[in-house]
Chimera marker file (.cmm) of the C-alpha trace (Angstrom):
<marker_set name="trace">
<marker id="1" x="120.363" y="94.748" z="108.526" r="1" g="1" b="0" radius="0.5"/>
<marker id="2" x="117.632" y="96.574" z="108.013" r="1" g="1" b="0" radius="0.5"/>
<marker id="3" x="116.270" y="99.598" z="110.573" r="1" g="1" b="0" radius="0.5"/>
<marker id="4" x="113.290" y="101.524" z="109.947" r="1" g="1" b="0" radius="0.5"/>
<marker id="5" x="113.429" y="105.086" z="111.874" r="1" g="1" b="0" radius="0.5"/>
<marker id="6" x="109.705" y="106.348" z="111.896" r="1" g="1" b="0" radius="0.5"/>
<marker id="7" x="106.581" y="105.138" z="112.183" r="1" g="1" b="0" radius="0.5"/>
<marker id="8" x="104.602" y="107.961" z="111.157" r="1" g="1" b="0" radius="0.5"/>
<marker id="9" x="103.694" y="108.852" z="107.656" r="1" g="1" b="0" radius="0.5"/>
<marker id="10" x="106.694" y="108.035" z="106.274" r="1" g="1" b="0" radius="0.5"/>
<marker id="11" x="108.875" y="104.697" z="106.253" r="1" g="1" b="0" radius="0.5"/>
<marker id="12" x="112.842" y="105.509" z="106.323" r="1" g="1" b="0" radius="0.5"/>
<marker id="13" x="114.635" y="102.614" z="105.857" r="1" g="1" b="0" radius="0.5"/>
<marker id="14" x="118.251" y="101.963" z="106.652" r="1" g="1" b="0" radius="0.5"/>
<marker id="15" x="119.927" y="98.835" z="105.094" r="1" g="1" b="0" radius="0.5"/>
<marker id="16" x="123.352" y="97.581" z="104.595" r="1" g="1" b="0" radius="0.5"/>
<marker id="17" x="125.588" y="97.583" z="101.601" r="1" g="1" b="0" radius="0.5"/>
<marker id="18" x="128.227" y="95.414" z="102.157" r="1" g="1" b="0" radius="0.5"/>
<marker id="19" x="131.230" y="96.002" z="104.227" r="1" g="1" b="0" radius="0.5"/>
<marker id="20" x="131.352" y="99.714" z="103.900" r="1" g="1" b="0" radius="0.5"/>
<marker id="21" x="128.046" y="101.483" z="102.571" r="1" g="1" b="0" radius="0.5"/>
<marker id="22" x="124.916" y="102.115" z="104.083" r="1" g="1" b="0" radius="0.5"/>
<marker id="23" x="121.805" y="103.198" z="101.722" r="1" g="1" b="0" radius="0.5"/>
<marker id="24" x="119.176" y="105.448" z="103.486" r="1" g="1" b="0" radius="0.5"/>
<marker id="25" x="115.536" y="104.696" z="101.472" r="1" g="1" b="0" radius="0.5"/>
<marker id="26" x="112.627" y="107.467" z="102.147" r="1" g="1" b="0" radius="0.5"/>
<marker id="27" x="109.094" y="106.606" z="101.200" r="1" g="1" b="0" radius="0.5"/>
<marker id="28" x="106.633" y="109.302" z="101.768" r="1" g="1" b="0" radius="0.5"/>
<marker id="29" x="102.762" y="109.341" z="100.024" r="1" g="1" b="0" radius="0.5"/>
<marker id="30" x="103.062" y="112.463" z="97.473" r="1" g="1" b="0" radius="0.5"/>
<marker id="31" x="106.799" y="112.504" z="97.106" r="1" g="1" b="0" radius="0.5"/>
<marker id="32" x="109.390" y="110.327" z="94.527" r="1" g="1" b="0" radius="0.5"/>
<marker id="33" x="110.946" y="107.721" z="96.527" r="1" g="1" b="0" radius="0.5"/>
<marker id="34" x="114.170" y="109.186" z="97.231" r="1" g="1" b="0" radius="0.5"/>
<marker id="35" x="117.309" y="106.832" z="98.600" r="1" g="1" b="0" radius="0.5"/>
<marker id="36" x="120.826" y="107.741" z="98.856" r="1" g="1" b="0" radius="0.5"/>
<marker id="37" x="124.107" y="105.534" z="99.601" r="1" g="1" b="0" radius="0.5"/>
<marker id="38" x="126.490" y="107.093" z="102.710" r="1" g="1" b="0" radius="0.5"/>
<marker id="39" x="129.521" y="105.781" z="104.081" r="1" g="1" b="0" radius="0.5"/>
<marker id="40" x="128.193" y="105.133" z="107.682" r="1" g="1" b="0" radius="0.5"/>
<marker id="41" x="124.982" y="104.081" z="109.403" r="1" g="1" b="0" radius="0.5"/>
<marker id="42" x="125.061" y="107.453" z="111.292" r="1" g="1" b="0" radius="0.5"/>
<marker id="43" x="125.242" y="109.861" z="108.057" r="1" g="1" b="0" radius="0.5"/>
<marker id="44" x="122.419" y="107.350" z="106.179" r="1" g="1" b="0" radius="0.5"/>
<marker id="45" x="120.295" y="108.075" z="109.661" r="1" g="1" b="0" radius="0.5"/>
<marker id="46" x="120.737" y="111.335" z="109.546" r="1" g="1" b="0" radius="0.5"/>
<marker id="47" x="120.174" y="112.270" z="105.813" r="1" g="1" b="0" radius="0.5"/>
<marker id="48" x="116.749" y="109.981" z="106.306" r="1" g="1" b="0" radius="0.5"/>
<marker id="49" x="115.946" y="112.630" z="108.929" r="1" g="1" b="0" radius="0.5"/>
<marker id="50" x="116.666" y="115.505" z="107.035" r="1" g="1" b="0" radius="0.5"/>
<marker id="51" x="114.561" y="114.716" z="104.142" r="1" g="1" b="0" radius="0.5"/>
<marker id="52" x="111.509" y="113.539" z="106.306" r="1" g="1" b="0" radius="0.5"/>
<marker id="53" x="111.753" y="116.835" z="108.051" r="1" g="1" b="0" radius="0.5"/>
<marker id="54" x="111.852" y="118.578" z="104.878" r="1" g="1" b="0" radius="0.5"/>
<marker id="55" x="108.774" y="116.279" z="103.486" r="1" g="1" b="0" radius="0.5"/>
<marker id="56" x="106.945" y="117.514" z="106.925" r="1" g="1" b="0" radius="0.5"/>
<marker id="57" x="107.761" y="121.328" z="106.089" r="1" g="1" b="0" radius="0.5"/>
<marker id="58" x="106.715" y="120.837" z="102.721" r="1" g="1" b="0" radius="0.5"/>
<marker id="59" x="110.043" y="122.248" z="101.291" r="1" g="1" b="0" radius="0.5"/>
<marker id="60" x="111.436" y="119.125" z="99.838" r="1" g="1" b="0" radius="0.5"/>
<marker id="61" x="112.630" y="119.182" z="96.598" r="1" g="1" b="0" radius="0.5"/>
<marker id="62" x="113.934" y="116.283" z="94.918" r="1" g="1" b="0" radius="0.5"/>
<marker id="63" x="117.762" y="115.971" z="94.613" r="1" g="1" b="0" radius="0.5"/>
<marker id="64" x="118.623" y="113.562" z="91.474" r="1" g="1" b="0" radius="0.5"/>
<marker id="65" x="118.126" y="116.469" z="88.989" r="1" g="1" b="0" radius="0.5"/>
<marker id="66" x="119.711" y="119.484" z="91.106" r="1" g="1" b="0" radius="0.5"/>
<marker id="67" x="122.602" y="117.243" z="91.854" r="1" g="1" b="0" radius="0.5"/>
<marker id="68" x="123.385" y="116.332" z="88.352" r="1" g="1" b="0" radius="0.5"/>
<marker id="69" x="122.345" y="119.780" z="86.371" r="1" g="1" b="0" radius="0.5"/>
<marker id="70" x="125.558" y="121.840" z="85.966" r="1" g="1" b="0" radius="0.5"/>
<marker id="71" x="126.088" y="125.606" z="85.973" r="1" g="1" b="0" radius="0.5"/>
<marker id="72" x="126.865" y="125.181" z="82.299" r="1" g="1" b="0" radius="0.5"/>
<marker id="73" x="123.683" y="123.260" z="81.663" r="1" g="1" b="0" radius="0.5"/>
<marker id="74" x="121.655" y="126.320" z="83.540" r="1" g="1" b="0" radius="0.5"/>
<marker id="75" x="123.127" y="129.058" z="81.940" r="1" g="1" b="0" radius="0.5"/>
<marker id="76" x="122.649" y="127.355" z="78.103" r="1" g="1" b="0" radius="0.5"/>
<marker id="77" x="118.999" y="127.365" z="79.289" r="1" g="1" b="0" radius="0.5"/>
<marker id="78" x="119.027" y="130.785" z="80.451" r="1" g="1" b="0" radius="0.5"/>
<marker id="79" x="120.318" y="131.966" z="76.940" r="1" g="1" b="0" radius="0.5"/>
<marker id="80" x="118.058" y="129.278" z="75.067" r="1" g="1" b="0" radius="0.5"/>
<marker id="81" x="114.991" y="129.822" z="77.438" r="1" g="1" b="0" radius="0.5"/>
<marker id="82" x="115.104" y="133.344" z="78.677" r="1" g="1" b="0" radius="0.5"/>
<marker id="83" x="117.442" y="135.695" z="76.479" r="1" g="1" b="0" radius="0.5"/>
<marker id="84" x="115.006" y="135.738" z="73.600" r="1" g="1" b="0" radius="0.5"/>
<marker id="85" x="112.424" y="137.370" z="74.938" r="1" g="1" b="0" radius="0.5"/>
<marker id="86" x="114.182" y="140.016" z="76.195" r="1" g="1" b="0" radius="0.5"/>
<marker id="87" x="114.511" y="143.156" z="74.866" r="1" g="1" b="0" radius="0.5"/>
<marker id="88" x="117.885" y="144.165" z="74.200" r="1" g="1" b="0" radius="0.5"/>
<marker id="89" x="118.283" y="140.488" z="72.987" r="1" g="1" b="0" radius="0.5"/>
<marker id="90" x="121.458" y="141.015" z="70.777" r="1" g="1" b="0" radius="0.5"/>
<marker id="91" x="123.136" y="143.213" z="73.391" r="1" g="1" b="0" radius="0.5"/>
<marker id="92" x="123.546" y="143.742" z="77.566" r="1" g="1" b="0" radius="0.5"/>
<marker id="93" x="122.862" y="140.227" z="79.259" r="1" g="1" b="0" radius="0.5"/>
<marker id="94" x="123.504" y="138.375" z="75.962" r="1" g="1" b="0" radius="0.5"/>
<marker id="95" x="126.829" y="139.409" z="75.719" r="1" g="1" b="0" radius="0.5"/>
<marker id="96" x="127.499" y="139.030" z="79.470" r="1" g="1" b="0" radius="0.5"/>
<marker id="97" x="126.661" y="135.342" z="79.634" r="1" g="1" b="0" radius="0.5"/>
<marker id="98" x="128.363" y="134.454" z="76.339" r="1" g="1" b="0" radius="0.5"/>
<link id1="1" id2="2" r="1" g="1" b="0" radius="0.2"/>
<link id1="2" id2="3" r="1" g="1" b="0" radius="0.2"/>
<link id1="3" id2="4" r="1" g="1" b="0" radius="0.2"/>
<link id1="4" id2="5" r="1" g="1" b="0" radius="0.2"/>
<link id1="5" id2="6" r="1" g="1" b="0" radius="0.2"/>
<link id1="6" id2="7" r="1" g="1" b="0" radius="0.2"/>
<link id1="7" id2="8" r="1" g="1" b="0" radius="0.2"/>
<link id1="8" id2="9" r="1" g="1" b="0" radius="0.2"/>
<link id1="9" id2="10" r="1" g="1" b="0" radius="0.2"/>
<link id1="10" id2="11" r="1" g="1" b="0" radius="0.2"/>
<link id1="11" id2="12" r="1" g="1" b="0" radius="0.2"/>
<link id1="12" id2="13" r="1" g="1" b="0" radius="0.2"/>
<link id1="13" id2="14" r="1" g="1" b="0" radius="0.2"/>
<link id1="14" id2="15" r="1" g="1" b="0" radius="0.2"/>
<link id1="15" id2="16" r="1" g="1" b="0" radius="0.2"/>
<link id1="16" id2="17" r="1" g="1" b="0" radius="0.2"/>
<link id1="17" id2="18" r="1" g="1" b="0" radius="0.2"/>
<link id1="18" id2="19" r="1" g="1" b="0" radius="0.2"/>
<link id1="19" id2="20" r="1" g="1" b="0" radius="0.2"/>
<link id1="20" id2="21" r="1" g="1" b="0" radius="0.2"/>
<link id1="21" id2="22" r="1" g="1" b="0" radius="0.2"/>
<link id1="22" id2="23" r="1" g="1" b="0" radius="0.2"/>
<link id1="23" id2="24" r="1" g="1" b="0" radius="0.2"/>
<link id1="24" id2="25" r="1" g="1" b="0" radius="0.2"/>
<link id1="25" id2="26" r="1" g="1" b="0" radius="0.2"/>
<link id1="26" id2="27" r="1" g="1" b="0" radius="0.2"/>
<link id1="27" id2="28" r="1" g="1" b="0" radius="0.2"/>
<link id1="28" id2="29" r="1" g="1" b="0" radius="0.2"/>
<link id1="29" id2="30" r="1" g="1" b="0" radius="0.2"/>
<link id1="30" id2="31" r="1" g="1" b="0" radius="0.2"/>
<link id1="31" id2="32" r="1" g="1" b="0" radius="0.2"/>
<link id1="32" id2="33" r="1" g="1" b="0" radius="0.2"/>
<link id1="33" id2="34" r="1" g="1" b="0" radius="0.2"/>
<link id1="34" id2="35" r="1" g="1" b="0" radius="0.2"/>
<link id1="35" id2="36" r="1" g="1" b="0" radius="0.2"/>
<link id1="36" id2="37" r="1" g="1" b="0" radius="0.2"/>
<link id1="37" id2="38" r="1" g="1" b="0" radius="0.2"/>
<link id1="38" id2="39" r="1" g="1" b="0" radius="0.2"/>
<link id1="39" id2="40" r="1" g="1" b="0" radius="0.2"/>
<link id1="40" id2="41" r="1" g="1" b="0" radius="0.2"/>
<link id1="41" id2="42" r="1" g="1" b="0" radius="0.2"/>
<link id1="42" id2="43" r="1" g="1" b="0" radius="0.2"/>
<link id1="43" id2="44" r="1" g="1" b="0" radius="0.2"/>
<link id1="44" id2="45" r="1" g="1" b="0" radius="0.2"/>
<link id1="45" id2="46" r="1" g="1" b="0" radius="0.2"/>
<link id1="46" id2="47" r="1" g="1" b="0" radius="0.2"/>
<link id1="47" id2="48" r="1" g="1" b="0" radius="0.2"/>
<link id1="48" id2="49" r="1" g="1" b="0" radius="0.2"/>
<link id1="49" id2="50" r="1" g="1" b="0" radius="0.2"/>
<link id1="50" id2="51" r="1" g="1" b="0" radius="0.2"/>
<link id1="51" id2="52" r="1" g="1" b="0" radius="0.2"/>
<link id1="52" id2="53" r="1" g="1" b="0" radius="0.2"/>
<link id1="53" id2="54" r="1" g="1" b="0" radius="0.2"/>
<link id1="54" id2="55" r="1" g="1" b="0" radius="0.2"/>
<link id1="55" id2="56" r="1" g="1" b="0" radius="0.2"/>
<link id1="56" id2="57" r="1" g="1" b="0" radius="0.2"/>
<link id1="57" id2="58" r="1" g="1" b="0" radius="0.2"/>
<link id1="58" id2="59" r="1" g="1" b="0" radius="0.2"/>
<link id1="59" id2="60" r="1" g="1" b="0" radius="0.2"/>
<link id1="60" id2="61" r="1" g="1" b="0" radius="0.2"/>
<link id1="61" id2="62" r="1" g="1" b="0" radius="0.2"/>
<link id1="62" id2="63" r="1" g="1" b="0" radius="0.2"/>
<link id1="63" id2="64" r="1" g="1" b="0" radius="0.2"/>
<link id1="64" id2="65" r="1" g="1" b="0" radius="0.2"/>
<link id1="65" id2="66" r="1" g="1" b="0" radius="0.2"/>
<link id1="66" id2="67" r="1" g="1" b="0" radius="0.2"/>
<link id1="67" id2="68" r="1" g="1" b="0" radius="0.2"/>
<link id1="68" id2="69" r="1" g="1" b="0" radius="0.2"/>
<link id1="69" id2="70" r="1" g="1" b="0" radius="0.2"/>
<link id1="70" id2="71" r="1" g="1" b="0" radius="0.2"/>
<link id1="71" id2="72" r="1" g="1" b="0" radius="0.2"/>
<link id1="72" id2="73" r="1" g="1" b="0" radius="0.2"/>
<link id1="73" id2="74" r="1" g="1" b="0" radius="0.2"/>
<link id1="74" id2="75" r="1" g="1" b="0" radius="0.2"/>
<link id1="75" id2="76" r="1" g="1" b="0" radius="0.2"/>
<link id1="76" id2="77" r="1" g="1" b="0" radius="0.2"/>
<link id1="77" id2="78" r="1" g="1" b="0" radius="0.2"/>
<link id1="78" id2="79" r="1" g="1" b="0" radius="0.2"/>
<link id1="79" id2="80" r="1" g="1" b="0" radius="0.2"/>
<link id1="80" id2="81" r="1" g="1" b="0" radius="0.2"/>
<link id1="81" id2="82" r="1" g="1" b="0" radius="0.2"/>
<link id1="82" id2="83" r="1" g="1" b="0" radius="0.2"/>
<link id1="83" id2="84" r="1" g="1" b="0" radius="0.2"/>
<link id1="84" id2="85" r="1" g="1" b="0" radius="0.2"/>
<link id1="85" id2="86" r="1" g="1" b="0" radius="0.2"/>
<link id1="86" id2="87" r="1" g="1" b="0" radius="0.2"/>
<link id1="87" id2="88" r="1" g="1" b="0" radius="0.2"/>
<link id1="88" id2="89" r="1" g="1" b="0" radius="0.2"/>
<link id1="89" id2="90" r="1" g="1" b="0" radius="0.2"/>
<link id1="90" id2="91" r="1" g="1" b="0" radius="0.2"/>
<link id1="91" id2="92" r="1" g="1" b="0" radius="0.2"/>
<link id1="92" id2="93" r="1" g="1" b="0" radius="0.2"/>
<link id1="93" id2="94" r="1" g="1" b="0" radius="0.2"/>
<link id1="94" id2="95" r="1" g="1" b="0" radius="0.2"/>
<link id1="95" id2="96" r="1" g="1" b="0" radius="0.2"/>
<link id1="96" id2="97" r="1" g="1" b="0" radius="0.2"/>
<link id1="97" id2="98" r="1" g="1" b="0" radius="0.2"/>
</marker_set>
């Protein structure tokens, strides 16, 4: 089964995954496709809807890295990245995140 919810710029589709997953699909010109797998037809519908409305706002941002980057992973770039070129390098914030 397959259900597409717009027909404006955009072309959500909805489509079955066996007995017990549904996988919401988002195309949008400009944007990554973006898809996600939800337990029910009604949570794939409505995370379609939120990302379109977010595409038409222009405050999407793309999921698959924020939802696999962990707080560990961020703060080893903050000391890689940013630490260095602060002054006070060796001491203060340094210390704090160790």
């Amino acid at each position: 089964v397959v259900t597409h919810l717009s027909r404006e710029a955009t072309m959500a589709t909805i489509r079955n995954r066996g007995a017990y997953q549904w996988q919401a699909i988002v195309r949008r010109r400009g944007y990554p496709l973006t898809s996600k797998t939800l337990d029910s037809r009604k949570e794939a519908q409505l995370w379609a809807r939120t990302v379109e409305s977010e595409m038409d706002r222009g405050v999407y941002l793309p999921r698959n890295d924020a939802e696999r980057t962990l707080l560990h992973d961020l703060i080893e770039r903050y000391r890689r990245d940013v630490l260095p070129s602060k002054r006070g390098k060796h001491f203060g914030p340094a210390l704090r995140v160790r």
